[in-house]
C-alpha positions, 0 to 999 in steps of 0.5 A, a space after each residue: 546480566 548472565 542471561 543477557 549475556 548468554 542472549 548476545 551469544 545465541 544472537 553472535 552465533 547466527 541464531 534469529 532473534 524471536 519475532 516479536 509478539 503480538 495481542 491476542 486479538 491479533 493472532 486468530 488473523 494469522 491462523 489456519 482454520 483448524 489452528 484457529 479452532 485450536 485456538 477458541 477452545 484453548 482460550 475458552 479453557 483459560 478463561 474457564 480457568 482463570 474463573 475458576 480460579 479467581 473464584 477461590 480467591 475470593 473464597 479465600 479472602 471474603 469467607 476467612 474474614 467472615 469466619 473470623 467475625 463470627 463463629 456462630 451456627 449457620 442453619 443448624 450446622 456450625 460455620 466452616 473453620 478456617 482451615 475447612 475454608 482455606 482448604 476448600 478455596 485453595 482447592 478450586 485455585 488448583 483446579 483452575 491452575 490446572 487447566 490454565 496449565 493444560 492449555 498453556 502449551 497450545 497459547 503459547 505455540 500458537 501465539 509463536 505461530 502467529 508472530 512468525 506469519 505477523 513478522 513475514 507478512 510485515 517484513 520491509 519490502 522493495 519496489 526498485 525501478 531503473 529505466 533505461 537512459 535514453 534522448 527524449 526521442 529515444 524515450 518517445 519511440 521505445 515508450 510508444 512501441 512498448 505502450 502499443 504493445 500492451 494496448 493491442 493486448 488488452 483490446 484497445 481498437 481505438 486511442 486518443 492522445 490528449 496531450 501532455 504535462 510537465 512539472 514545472 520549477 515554480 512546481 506546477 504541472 503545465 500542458 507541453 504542445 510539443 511533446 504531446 505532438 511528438 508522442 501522436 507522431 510517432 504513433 500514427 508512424 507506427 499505427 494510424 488505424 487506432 490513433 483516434 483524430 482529435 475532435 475539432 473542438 479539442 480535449 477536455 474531461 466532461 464530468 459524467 451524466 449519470 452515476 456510474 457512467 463514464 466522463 467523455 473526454 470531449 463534449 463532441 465526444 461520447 462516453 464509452 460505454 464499456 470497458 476496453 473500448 476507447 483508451 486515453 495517452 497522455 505523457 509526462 515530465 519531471 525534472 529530477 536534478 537542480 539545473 533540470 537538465 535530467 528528468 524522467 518521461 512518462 507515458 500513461 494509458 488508461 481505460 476510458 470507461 473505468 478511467 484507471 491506468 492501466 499501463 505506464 511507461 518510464 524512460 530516464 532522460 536529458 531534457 536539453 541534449 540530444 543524446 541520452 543522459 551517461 548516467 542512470 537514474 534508480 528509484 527505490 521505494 521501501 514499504 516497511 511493514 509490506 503495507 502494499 503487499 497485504 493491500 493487494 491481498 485485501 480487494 480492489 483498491 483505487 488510489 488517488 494522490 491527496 492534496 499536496 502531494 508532491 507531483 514527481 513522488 506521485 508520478 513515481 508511485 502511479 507507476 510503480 502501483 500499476 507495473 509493479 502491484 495490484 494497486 489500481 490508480 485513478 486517471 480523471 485527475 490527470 486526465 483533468 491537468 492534461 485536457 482541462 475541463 472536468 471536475 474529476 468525480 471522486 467516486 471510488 476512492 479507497 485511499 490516497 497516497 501522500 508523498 511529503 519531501 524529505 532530505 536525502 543524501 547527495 544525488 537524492 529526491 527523497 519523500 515520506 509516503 503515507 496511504 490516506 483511506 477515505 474516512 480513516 486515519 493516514 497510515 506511514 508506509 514508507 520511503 520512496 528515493 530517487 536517485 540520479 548519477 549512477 553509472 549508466 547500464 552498460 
């Protein structure tokens, strides 16, 4: 009780908590090489030790009783005593309590070294968005402007609008003429050099000829064939509140040939009044263990969204990966809803994200979202929470 006490104090006085430990199969991934080198050699003396000391154990247990069933000669000589043979085991079990203390000071530095860099490497961190609240026009001029901008510096000298999608109230994501018409529009207004004409026969994804060639984006298209030739636009829209008067507008663009997004645009909007919404909207997603972070650090990744994953989550999280991580995320499947056609190749995939609704608080659309490998089992990230009614940015 005194202990527990005394512990309370330290942590009423401000002192941090110890991180909690973590296997010794673990703490070589947290080390620096010579630290690392420190570690294989005192962990090889420990098990030397605890050899050597269990070797003395069992002298001390298997020869006593021996010794006990018979004291006859052995070879000439007569049998140990048993005090010959308890000093004689009790003397290895020394010596292999010695080196497991010699080494014992550098375990535990280096497995409290380990622990720490686990514990700040996995902490809980935040990706937190809140677009602008603008009109639907609004939202189309600055997502344009924004989207040409970035187009321009990743060497785009052609781009196809194929159309847009919005999520509907039965939950299926629909084609929306009108509004790929006005994102095209407003485009061309602003640069019809690189706005490519739609082909005659219209958009749809063509699956590609061969492995590791594109898909077209149209049968009387050809595929482009290499990167940074030909980008594709499309946008995107989601009701947030129940009588579907808010929503959020996205605008995407990906590279034609490796089909990834590359770059995305967010706007907060009233879907029924001309005017901007007077309240805001924050999107917060919470990656309790900087799952993310340590997947940006570990290679290229491609995401794609599983099956049932909720589409506005999913949208959410395509945009939050390629604006605000090193997460790549797959276009064909949208490129697919948007234009038809298809089948989008699944080639490529390290994992997928899964957002599953959950209850939030008032004013809250709130998912669980877990990462799905390819031939591995699902691991929970986090919690993604849109929230809407704020007050507006002044």
């Amino acid at each position: 009780m005194s202990f527990l006490l005394a512990s309370l104090f330290i942590l009423a006085a401000g002192e941090p908590a110890p991180p909690p430990p973590i296997a010794d199969a673990e703490v070589i991934g947290y080390l620096k090489p010579v630290e690392a080198a420190e570690w294989h050699n005192a962990v090889r003396l420990n098990a030397e030790g605890e050899k050597r000391r269990g070797q003395g154990e069992s002298i001390m247990k298997t020869s006593l009783a021996a010794s006990a069933a018979s004291r006859v000669a052995q070879n000439g000589l007569l049998a140990e005593t048993p005090e010959q043979i308890r000093a004689r085991a009790q003397k290895i079990i020394d010596q292999g309590n010695l080196q497991i203390r010699q080494v014992a000071p550098s375990l535990a530095r280096l497995r409290a070294v380990a622990a720490a860099r686990a514990a700040e490497k996995t902490k809980p961190v935040q990706l937190v968005l809140r677009p602008p609240s603008v009109s639907v026009a609004d939202g189309v001029v600055q997502c344009v402007a924004r989207l040409r901008h970035q187009s321009a510096q990743l060497g785009f000298a052609q781009v196809h609008i194929i159309g847009a999608i919005s999520l509907s109230a039965a939950g299926s994501l629909d084609r929306q003429a009108a509004l790929g018409a006005q994102v095209r529009a407003v485009w061309a207004k602003a640069d019809d050099r690189s706005l490519a004409s739609p082909p005659p026969e219209g958009y749809a994804l063509v699956p590609a000829a061969a492995p590791g060639a594109a898909p077209a984006l149209s049968p009387g298209l050809s595929a482009a064939s290499a990167p940074r030739q030909v980008a594709v636009v499309w946008a995107e829209l989601y009701g947030l509140t129940a009588d579907g008067s808010q929503g959020l507008l996205f605008l995407r663009l990906a590279d034609a040939h490796s089909f990834r997004i590359l770059a995305s645009e967010a706007a907060f909007t009233d879907l029924r009044a001309g005017a901007a919404p007077v309240a805001a909207c924050e999107i917060v997603f919470r990656d309790e263990r900087s799952f993310v972070p340590r997947l940006t650090e570990s290679g290229d990744w491609l995401f794609g969204f599983a099956a049932g994953s909720h589409p506005l989550a999913s949208a959410v999280l395509a945009h939050l990966c390629v604006t605000q991580t090193g997460v790549s995320v797959a276009a064909a499947p949208y490129v697919q809803i948007v234009a038809g056609g298809g089948p989008a190749s699944a080639e490529g995939f390290g994992a997928k994200w899964r957002a599953t609704p959950r209850t939030g608080e008032p004013g809250e659309v709130a998912f669980e979202v877990a990462a799905i490998p390819t031939n591995g089992k699902p691991a929970e990230v986090g919690r993604l929470v849109v929230r809407v009614g704020l007050p507006a940015a002044k």
